[in-house]
Every structure is written in C-alpha cells, then in structure tokens.
C-alpha positions as CSV (number, residue, x, y, z in Angstrom):
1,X,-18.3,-7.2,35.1
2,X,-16.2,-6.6,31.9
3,X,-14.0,-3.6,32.4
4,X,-13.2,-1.4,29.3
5,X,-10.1,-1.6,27.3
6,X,-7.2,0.9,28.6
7,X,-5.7,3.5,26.4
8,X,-7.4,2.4,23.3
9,X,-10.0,3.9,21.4
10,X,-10.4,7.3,19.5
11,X,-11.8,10.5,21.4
12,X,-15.7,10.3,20.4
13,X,-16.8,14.3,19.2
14,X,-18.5,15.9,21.8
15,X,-22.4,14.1,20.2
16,X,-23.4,11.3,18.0
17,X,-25.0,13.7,15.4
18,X,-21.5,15.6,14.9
19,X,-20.8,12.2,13.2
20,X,-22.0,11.8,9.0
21,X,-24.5,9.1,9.8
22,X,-26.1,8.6,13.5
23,X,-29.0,7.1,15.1
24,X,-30.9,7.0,18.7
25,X,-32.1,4.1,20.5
26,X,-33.8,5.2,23.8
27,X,-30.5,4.3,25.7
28,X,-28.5,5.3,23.3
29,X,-26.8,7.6,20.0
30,X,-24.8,6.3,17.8
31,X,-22.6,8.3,15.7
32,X,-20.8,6.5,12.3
33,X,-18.4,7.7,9.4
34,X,-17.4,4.9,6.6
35,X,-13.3,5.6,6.1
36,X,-12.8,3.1,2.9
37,X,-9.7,1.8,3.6
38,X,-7.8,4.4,6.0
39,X,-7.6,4.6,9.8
40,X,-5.9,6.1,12.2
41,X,-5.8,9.1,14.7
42,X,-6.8,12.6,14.0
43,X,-4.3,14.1,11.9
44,X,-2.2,10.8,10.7
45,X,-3.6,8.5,8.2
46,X,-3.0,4.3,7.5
47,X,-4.3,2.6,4.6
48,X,-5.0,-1.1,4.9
49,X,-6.1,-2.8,2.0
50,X,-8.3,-5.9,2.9
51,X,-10.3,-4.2,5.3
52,X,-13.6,-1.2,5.2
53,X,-13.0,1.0,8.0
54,X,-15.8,2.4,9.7
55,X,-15.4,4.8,12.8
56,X,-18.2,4.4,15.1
57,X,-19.1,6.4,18.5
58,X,-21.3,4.8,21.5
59,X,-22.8,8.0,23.4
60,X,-24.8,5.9,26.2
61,X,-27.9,7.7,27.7
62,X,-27.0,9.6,31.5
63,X,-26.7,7.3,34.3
64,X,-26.7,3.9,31.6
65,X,-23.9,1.5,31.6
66,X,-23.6,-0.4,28.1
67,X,-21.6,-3.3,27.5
68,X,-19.9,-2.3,23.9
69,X,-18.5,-5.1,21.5
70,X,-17.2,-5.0,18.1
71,X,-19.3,-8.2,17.8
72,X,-22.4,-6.0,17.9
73,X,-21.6,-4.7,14.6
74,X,-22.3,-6.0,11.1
75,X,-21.8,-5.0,7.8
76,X,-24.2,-5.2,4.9
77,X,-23.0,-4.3,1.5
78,X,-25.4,-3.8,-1.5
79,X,-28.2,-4.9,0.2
80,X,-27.2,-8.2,0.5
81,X,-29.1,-11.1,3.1
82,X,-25.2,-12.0,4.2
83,X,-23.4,-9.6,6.4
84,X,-19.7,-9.1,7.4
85,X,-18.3,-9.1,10.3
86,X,-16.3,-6.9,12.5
87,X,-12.7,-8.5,12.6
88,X,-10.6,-8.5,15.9
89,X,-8.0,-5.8,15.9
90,X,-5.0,-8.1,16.8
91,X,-5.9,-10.4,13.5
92,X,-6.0,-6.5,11.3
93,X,-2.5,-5.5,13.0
94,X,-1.1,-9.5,12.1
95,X,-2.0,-8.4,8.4
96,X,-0.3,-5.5,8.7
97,X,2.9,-6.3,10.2
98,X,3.4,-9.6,8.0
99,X,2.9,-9.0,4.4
100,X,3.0,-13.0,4.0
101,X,0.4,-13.7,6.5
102,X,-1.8,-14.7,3.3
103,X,0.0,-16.3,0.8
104,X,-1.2,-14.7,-2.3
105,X,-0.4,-15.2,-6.3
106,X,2.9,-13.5,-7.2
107,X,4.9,-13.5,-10.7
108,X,8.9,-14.3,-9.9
109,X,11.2,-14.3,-12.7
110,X,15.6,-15.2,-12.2
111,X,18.3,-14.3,-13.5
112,X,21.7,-15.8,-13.5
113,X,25.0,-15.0,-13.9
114,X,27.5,-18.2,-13.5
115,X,26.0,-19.8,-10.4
116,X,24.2,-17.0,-8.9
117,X,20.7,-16.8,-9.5
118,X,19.0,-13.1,-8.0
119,X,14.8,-13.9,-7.6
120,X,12.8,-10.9,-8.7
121,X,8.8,-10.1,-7.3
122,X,9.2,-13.0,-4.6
123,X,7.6,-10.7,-1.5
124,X,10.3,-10.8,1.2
125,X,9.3,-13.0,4.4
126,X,9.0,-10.6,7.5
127,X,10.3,-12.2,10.8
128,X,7.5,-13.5,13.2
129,X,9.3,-14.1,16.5
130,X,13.1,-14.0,17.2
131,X,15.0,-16.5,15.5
132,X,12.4,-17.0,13.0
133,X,14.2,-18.8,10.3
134,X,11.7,-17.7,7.2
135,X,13.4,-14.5,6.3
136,X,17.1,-15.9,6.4
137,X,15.9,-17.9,3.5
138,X,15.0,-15.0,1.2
139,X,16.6,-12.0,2.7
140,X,17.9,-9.5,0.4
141,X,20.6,-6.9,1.3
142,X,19.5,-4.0,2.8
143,X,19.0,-1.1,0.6
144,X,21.3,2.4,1.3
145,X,19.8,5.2,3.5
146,X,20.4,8.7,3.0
147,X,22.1,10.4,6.5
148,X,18.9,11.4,8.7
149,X,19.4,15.1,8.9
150,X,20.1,16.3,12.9
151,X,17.3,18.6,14.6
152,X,18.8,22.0,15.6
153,X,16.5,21.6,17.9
154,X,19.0,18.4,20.0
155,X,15.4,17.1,21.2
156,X,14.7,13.8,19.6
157,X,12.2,12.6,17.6
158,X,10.1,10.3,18.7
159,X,9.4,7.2,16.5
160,X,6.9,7.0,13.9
161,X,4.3,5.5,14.9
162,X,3.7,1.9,13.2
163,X,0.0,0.5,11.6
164,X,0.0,-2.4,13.8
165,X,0.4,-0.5,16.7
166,X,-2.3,2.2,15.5
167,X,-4.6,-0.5,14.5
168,X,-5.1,-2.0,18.2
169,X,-4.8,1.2,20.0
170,X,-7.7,3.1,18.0
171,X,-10.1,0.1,17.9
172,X,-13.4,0.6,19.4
173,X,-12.9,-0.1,23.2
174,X,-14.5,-3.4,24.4
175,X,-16.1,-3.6,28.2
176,X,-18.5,-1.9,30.3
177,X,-19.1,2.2,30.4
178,X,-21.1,4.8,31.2
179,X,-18.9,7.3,29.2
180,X,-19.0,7.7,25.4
181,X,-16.4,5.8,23.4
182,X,-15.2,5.9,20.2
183,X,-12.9,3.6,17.8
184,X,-12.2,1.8,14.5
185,X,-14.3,-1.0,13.3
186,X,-12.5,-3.8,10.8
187,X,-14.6,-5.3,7.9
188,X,-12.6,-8.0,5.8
189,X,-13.5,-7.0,2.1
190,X,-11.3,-8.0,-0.6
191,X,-13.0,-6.5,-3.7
192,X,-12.7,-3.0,-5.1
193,X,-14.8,-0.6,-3.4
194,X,-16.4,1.2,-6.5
195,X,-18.8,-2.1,-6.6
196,X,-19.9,-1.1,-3.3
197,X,-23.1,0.3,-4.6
198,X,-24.9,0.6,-0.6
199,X,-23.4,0.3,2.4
200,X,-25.2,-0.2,5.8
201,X,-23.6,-0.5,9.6
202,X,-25.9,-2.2,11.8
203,X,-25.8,-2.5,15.4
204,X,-27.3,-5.1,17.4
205,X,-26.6,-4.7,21.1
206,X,-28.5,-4.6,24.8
207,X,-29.6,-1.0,24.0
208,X,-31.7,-2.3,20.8
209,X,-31.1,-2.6,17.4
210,X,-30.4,0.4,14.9
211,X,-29.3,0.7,11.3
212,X,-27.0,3.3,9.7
213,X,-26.6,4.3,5.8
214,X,-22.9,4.7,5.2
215,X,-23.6,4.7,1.6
C-alpha cells in the first residue's frame, strides 16, 4: 500500500465545484484552476518561468480510497494529439534553485583595464553541494546590503520562505487516501503563453477518465 506524502500539498476548498473548472467520475470530483506561471500557498506567490501551473483537487467519493499520482495527469495545449506531462516536483525545485541547471544562450561582453578583465551578462554559477568548485570560478563580490531594520516587536522573523522549498511542499500529494487532497501540478512549457489558444487537463486514473477546459 502506498502511503501519502507528509506535510505536502495545498488545503483542497471545502468541494470540487468551488474550483473554476471541475468534473465528477462516479468515485470521484475533481476540482482544477490553470495558475500560468505562479504557485505557491494561499496568500504568497512564486513565478517560475518554464513551467504551466495548474492546481488540482482530488475529492474521493465517501468510504473510497484512491491512489493519486501526478502521472495521472496530462496536458493538452491547442488541441494538439501530443500531450505534456506532469513533471516531478524535485526536478521544478532543481530549476529553481540553480539558474544554470540548463545551459541557455547568453550575450557576455569584457572589459579591461591593464590586466584585469571584469565579464559582463555571464549568469553566475550557483553552488550545488559543499565544496562545489563551479562558483569559485565566476564569483563576483557580493553586492552592499542596507542594515535590516530591528522589530520593536524583539520576536524574530522567521525566514522567507524559498521557491524550491515551496515547490515540493505544495505539490499534489502522491499515495493512497480516502480524504481530499489538493496541490500544484508542473507542465514544462517553454513558449509564451499568449499562443496558448486551448488548454485542457486530463486525468486518467483508477476512478475513470475525465477532461477539464482550463482555457
């Protein structure tokens, strides 16, 4: 028996139809909202720019355990035969946390005075594990910070919260349940979004099959 994911997930609204888009199967509602680009809990907002994020709640019928998987979800964009795929969380958060996890096309120009040479738009390397030696190679002085102001309060602030973090711990929750559950679905999309003309979520899981209109 799979057992579901702990502290992860979003907390699903009280029904499916509370949601913009939903469907029933016999054994189950499902409740959908299309985000774009943004994710995150109520109230705080992360964009990541590779990805469509789609919310999605799993309201299984009384007494029903369902076996929920991100891998039940597709994405089909303008109507297209070929779908896209719900990506794993960990590989999202990866993106997020290394801006050189994909080597992309950058414009780098230098400048020298005598023998130093200062590279400008070369993106700086982010450190993978301790005593990665990429960003010694490229690392650039760190740039001044203005003095945090103190809270009157003397309570500190706890620290803000980071996308990679956010990204795991809001995913849809994978496992077995008899409770609803709620969380972030990741769709790699590089294009802009104002070609995306239709856009439908479809779920194809041991309660049935079901598509949703996002767009």
């Amino acid at each position: 028996m799979l057992l579901l994911w702990q502290a992860t997930g979003l907390p699903p609204k009280p029904k499916a139809a509370e949601y913009p888009v939903h469907a029933s199967l016999e054994k189950l509602a499902i409740g959908a909202e299309y985000l774009v680009r943004s994710f995150g809990p109520r109230g705080q907002t992360f964009i990541v720019n590779d990805y469509l994020v789609v919310e999605v709640a799993l309201y299984p019928a009384a007494g029903q355990a369902l076996v929920v998987s991100s891998g039940q979800f597709t994405l089909r964009m303008n109507g297209k035969k070929s779908v896209l795929f719900a990506q794993a969380p960990a590989f999202v958060a990866a993106s997020l946390k290394y801006p050189d996890w994909e080597r992309r096309p950058t414009l780098t120009g230098g400048a020298g005075i005598g023998d130093a040479v200062v590279i400008l738009g070369q993106p700086q390397s982010v450190e993978r594990f301790p005593g990665d030696p990429r960003p010694g190679q490229t690392r650039l002085p760190a740039p001044p910070r203005a003095p945090e102001a103190e809270d009157p309060s003397g309570i500190d602030k706890p620290p803000p919260a980071r996308a990679d973090e956010v990204v795991v711990e809001t995913a849809l929750p994978e496992g077995e349940t008899r409770q609803p559950v709620a969380g972030f679905l990741y769709f790699a999309h590089k294009g802009k979004t104002k070609s995306i003309r239709s856009l439908e979520l479809i779920y194809n899981g041991p309660a049935g099959t079901a598509t949703l209109r996002l767009l």
